[in-house]
KEVEX-147102 format. One record per residue (C-alpha): chain; x, y, z. Coordinates in steps of 0.25 Angstrom, whole numbers, plus 5000, padded with zeros to 4 digits. Layout:
c c1 c2 c3
A X Y Z
...
//
This chain:
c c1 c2 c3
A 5011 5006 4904
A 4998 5008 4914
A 4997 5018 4922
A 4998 5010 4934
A 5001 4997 4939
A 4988 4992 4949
A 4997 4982 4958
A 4988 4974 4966
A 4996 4966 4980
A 4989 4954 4986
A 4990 4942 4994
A 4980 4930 4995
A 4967 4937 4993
A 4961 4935 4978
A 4950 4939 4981
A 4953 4954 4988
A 4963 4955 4974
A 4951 4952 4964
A 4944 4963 4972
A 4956 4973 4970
A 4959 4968 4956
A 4944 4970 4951
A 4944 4985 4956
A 4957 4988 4948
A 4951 4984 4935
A 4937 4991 4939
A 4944 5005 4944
A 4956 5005 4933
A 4950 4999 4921
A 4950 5013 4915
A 4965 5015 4920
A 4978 5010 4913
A 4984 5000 4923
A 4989 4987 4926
A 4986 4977 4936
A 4997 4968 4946
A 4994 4960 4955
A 5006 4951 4966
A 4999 4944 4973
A 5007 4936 4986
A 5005 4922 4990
A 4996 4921 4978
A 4987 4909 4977
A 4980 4899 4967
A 4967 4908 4970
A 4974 4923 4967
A 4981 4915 4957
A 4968 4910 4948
A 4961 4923 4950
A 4971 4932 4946
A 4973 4925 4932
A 4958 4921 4929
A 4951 4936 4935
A 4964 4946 4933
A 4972 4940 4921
A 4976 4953 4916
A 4982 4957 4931
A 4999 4957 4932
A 4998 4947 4943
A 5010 4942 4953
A 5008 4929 4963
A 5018 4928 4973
A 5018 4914 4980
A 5020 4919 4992
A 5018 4930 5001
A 5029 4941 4997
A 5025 4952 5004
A 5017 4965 5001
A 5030 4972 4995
A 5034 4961 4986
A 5021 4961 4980
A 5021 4978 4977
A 5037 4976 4970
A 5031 4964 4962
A 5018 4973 4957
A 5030 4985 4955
A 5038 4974 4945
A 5027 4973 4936
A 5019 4987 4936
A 5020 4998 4927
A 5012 5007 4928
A 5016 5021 4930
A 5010 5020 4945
A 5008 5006 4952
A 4996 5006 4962
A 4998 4995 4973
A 4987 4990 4980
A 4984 4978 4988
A 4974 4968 4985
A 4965 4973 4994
A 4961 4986 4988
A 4950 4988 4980
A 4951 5001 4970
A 4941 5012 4970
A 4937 5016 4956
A 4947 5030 4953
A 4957 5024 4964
A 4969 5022 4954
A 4964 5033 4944
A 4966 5042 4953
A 4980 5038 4959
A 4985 5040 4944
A 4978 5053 4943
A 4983 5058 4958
A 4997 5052 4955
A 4999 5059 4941
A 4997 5071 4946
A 5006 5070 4959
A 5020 5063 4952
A 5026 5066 4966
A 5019 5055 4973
A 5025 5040 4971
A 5015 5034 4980
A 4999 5036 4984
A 4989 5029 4992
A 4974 5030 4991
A 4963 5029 5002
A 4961 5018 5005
A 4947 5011 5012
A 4942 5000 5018
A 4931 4993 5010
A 4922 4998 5021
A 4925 5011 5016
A 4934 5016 5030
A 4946 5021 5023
A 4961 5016 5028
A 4973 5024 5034
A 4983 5021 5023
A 4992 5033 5024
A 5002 5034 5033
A 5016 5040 5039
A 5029 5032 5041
A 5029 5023 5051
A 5037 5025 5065
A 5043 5015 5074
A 5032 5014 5083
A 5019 5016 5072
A 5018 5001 5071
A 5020 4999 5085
A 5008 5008 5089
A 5000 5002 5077
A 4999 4987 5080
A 5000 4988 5095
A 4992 4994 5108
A 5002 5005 5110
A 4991 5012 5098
A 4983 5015 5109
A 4990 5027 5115
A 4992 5040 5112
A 5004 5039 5107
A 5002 5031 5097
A 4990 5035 5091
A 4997 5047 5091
A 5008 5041 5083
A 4997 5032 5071
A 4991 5044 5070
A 5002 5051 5063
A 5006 5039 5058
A 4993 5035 5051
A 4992 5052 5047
A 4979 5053 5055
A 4982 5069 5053
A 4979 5068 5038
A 4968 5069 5034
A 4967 5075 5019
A 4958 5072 5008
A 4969 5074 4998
A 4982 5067 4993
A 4993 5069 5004
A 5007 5063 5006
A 5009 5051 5017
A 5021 5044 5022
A 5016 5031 5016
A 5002 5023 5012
A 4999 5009 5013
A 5003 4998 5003
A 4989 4995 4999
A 4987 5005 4989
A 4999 5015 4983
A 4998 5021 4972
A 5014 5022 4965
A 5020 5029 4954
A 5029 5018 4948
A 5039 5030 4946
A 5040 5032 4959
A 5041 5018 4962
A 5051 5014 4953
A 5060 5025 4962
A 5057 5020 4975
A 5058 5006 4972
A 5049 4992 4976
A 5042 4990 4989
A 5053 4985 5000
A 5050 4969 5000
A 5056 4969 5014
A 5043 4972 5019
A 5034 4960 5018
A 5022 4968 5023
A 5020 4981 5030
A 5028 4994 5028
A 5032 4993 5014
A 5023 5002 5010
A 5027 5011 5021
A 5041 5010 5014
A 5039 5011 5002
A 5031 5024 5002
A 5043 5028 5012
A 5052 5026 4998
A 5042 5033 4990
A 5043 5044 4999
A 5060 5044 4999
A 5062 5044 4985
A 5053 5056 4985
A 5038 5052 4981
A 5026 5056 4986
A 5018 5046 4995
A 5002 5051 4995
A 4988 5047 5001
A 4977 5048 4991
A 4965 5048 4999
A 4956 5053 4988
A 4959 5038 4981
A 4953 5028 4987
A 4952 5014 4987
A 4948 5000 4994
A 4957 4994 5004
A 4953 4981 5012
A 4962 4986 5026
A 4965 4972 5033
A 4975 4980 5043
A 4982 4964 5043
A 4993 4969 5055
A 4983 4977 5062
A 4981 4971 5072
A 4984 4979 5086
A 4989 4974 5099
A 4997 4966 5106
A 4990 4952 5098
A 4992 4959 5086
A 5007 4963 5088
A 5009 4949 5092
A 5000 4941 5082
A 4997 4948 5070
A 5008 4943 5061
A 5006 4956 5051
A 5008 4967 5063
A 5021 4959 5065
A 5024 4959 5048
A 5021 4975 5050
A 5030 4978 5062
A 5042 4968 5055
A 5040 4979 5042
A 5040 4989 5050
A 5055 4985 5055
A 5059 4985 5043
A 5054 4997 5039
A 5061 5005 5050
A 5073 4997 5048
A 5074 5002 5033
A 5071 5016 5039
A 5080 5017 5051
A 5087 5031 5050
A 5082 5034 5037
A 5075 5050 5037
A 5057 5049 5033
A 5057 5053 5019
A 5051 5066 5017
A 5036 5067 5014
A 5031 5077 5005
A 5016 5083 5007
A 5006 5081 4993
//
């Protein structure tokens, strides 16, 4: 069995994976690992590539687009590794990021999920950490009402701007590009719920992780690469009305609060 279960998600862009692919096996050729790849909508292109340059990778087409979370519980079907580390095609590992996640999560067995820092590959590194959203977080985020005080007020906590430690430290949830699990763990809390197509799963499942008892941390001393598109960023009124992502986000986030109604915030325990 090897130690962990590299489980790559990525849609229509061959040529972002090969970049992802190749720094696994640069960074983690001295490590025992496996590699996975589910890949949606997969064409002719991802296709060819994967079986001439990447033979040796688990790899798992899905004709068409199924969704961010169906992707994750189809990697969770095939791994088994004692940790799973997820990460979207558009990372790019640094060379002692997954070395250092099995060292930092062997020694801490209380933590069932982990994120790294993560940068831009202009080297600005990206908010990833976050608190649970409120009713009115995605509101403030994607329309001009993120102007005023009250607001910013509000994204400030939300996004914990009143953290600011060099050390590992426990967060509500971290962004689905990169978590580090222990399969244990995972195998408690279960899949990733499919009923989010996009947006909010990760916020969910880390919700999960956190009910039934695990740890959720940020890791800013691991590093890695992360091409931040920010797809349903796009603020204002046009963007509230046009950006078909901002509306995927805020139909999620129904769903989410729908799931939640009435049910008490699991309690977060400080690293």
């Amino acid at each position: 069995m090897p130690k962990v279960s590299i489980a790559v998600q990525s849609y229509k862009n061959p040529e972002m994976l090969s970049l992802c692919l190749k720094s696994v096996q640069k960074y983690c050729v001295d490590l025992d690992y496996e590699l996975i790849v589910a890949d949606g909508e997969t064409g002719n292109d991802t296709k060819m590539m994967m079986r001439e340059d990447f033979p040796n990778v688990i790899f798992i087409p899905h004709k068409d687009n199924v969704g961010f979370g169906k992707m994750v519980n189809a990697c969770i079907d095939r791994a088994v590794g004692e940790y799973v580390f997820f990460i979207n095609f558009d990372t790019i590992l640094e060379k002692d990021t997954v070395g250092k996640f099995i060292a930092f999560m062997d020694a801490n067995p209380k933590i069932g999920l982990a994120g790294p820092k993560q940068k831009n590959f202009n080297g600005k590194y990206e908010n990833t950490r976050f608190r649970f959203y409120q009713p009115q977080t995605i509101l403030y985020r994607r329309t001009f009402l993120k102007r005023f005080a009250f607001a910013k007020k509000h994204l400030a906590y939300f996004e914990m701007e009143d953290i600011h430690s060099s050390k590992p430290y426990s967060v509500d949830w971290v962004i689905g590009s990169a978590m580090f699990v222990r399969k244990a763990a995972m195998e408690k809390v279960g899949k990733m719920d499919s009923r989010f197509f996009m947006y909010m799963e990760d916020v969910d499942w880390c919700r999960r992780f956190w009910e039934k008892g695990y740890i959720v941390c940020y890791n800013p001393q691991i590093t890695m690469y992360h091409f931040y598109g920010k797809g349903s960023a796009k603020g204002g009124l046009r963007g509230l009305l046009f950006n078909k992502l901002t509306w995927v986000h805020i139909s999620s986030g129904i769903k989410y609060f729908r799931k939640y109604h009435n049910k008490p915030m699991p309690r977060i325990i400080k690293i």
